[in-house]
C-alpha positions in Angstrom: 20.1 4.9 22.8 22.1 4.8 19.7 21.4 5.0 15.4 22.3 1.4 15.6 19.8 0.7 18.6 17.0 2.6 17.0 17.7 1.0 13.8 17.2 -2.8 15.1 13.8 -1.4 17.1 12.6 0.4 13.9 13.2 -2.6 12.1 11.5 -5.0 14.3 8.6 -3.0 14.8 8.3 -3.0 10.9 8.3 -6.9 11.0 6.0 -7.7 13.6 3.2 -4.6 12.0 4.0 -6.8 8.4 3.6 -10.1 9.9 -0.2 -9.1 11.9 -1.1 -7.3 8.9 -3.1 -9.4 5.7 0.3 -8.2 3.6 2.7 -10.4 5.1 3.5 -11.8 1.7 4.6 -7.9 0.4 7.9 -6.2 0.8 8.3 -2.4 2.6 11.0 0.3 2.4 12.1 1.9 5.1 13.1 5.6 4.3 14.9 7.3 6.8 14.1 10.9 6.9 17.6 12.9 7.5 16.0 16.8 7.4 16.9 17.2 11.1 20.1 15.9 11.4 23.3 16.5 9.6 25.3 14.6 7.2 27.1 12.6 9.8 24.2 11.3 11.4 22.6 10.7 8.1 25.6 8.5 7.2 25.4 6.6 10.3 21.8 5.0 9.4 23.0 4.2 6.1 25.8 2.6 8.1 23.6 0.4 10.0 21.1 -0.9 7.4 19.1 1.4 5.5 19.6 2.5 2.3 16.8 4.7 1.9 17.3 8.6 2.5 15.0 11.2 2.3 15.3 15.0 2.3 12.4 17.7 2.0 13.7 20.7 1.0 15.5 21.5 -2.7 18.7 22.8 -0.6 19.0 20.1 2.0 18.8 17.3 -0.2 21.3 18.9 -2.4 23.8 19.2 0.5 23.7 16.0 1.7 23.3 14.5 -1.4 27.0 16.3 -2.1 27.9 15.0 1.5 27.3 11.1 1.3 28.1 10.5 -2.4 30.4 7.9 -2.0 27.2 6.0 -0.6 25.4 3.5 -2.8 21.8 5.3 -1.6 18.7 5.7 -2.8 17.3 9.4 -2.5 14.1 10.3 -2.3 12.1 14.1 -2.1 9.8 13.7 -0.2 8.7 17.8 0.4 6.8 19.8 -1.9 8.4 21.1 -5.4 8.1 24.0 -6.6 8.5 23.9 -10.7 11.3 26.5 -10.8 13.1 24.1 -8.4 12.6 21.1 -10.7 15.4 21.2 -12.7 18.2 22.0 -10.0 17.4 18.6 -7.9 15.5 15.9 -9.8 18.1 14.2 -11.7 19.9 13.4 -8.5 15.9 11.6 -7.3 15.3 7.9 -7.3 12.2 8.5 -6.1 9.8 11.6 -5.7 6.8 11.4 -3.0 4.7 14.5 -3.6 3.8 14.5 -7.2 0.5 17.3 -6.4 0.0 19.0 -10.0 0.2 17.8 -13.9 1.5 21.1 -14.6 4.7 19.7 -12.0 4.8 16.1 -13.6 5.3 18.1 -17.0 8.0 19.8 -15.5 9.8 17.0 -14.1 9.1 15.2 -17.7 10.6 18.2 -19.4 14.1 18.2 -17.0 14.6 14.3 -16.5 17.3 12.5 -17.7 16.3 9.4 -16.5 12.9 7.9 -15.0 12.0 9.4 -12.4 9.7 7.1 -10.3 6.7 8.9 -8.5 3.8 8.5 -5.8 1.2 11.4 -6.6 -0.2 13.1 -3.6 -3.4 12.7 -1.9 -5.2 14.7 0.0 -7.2 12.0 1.3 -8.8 13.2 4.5 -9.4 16.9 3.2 -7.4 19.0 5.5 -7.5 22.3 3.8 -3.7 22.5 5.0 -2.3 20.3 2.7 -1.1 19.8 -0.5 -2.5 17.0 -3.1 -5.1 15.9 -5.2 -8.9 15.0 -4.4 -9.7 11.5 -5.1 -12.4 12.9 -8.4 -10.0 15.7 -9.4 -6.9 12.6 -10.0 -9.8 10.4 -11.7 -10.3 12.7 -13.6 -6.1 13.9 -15.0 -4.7 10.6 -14.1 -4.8 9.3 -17.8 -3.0 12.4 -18.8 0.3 11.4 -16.6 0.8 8.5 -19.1 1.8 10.6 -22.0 5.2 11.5 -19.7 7.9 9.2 -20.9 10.5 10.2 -18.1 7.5 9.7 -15.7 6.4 6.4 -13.8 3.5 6.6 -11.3 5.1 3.9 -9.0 2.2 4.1 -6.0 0.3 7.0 -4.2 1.0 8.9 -1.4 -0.9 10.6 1.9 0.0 11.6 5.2 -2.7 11.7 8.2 -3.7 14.1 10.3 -1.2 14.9 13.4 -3.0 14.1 15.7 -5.3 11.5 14.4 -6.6 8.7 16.2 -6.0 5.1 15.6 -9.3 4.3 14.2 -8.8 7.7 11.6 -5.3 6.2 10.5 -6.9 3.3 9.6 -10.0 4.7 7.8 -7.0 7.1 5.7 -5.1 4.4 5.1 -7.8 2.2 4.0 -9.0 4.0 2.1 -5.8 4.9 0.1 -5.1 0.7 -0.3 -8.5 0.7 -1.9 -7.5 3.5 -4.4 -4.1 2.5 -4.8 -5.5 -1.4 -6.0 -8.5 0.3 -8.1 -5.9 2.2 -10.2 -3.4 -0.5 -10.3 -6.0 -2.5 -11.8 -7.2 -0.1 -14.9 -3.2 -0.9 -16.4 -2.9 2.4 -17.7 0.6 2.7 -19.5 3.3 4.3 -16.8 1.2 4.4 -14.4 2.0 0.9 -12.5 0.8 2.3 -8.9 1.9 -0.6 -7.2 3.3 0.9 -4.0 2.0 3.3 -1.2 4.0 5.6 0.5 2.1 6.5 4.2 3.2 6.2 7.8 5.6 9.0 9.7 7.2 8.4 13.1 3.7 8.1 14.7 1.8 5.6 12.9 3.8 3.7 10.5 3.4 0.7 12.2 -0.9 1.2 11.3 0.1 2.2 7.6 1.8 -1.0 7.3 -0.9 -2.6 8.7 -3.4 -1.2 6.1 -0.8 -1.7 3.0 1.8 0.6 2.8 4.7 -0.8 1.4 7.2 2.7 2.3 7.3 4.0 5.7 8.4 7.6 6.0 10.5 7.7 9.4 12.4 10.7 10.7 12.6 11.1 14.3 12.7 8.0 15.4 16.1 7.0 14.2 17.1 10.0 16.4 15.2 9.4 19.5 16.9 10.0 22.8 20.7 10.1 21.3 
């Protein structure tokens, strides 16, 4: 197989999960996730249709963001951030996927120079493992994120379980559609949350199913190269 292969079966698969899915009508990013390969191969998916590029560490998105600068890409961190981190890597971000604290938002606020758009974490299914908020404990702060003027709360964001079933994916990602639409519709200022960023490698195809309108995929585009 090649990057261009896996590109056109990515891209398929994306089509045919939008068009059996009751979102045909709405658009979805692809976001290829470069962490495992290097610059070259990260340049070759650009190369062959997607302009979406994600990095999650500080240090790797740095280095490729260095790398592939002649590129008309849009970045996004997708890995947690820590605050003292903030201000060494966000004003290269279009978009940042794992907004988990206030205290971090006001960070980013503080060390933007330009808007950066956001999907705040969810720790939806409760795994004790990851990062993100509770559904009550954002209810709760998510007013507070609309006093940040270099700030906009574009959509949420979760990740499933490894090794969760079919039927679990869609009861996660269900669930997050549901909160995504509930907030969209209390039109608090900066806080749009139109999008939802869920689906890896192994169940993107169910996230877009259930609503998500940006797919996170890594390995994929590298499969059997």
């Amino acid at each position: 197989m090649t990057i261009k292969e896996n590109v056109k079966r990515i891209l398929s698969n994306v089509d045919a999960a939008k068009a059996a899915s009751s979102y045909s009508n709405q658009s979805v990013s692809v976001v290829a996730v470069t962490k495992s390969v290097d610059a070259n191969l990260a340049r070759e998916v650009f190369e062959n249709g997607v302009s979406h590029l994600a990095e999650n560490r500080t240090e790797l998105f740095l280095e490729k963001y260095e790398a592939l600068k002649d590129l008309e890409i849009t970045w996004h961190l997708i890995g947690n951030l820590q605050r003292r981190k903030v201000k060494q890597v966000i004003n290269y971000v279009d978009y940042f996927h794992a907004l988990d604290s206030l205290k971090l938002a006001q960070e980013i606020n503080k060390r933007a120079e330009h808007t950066i758009k956001c999907f705040i974490e969810l720790n939806i299914s409760g795994e004790e493992s990851k990062h993100g908020f509770s559904v009550n404990e954002l209810m709760e702060i998510l007013p507070e994120f609309s006093e940040l003027e270099n700030i906009e709360i574009v959509g949420l964001m979760t990740m499933a379980p490894f090794d969760a079933t079919e039927s679990e994916c869609n009861d996660i990602f269900g669930r997050m559609k549901k909160l995504q639409v509930e907030i969209s519709e209390m039109n608090l200022s900066r806080i749009p949350c139109t999008e939802l960023s869920m689906g890896m490698s192994r169940d993107y195809e169910i996230a877009i199913k259930n609503g998500a309108t940006f797919v996170r995929i890594g390995t994929e585009f590298f499969k059997n190269l």
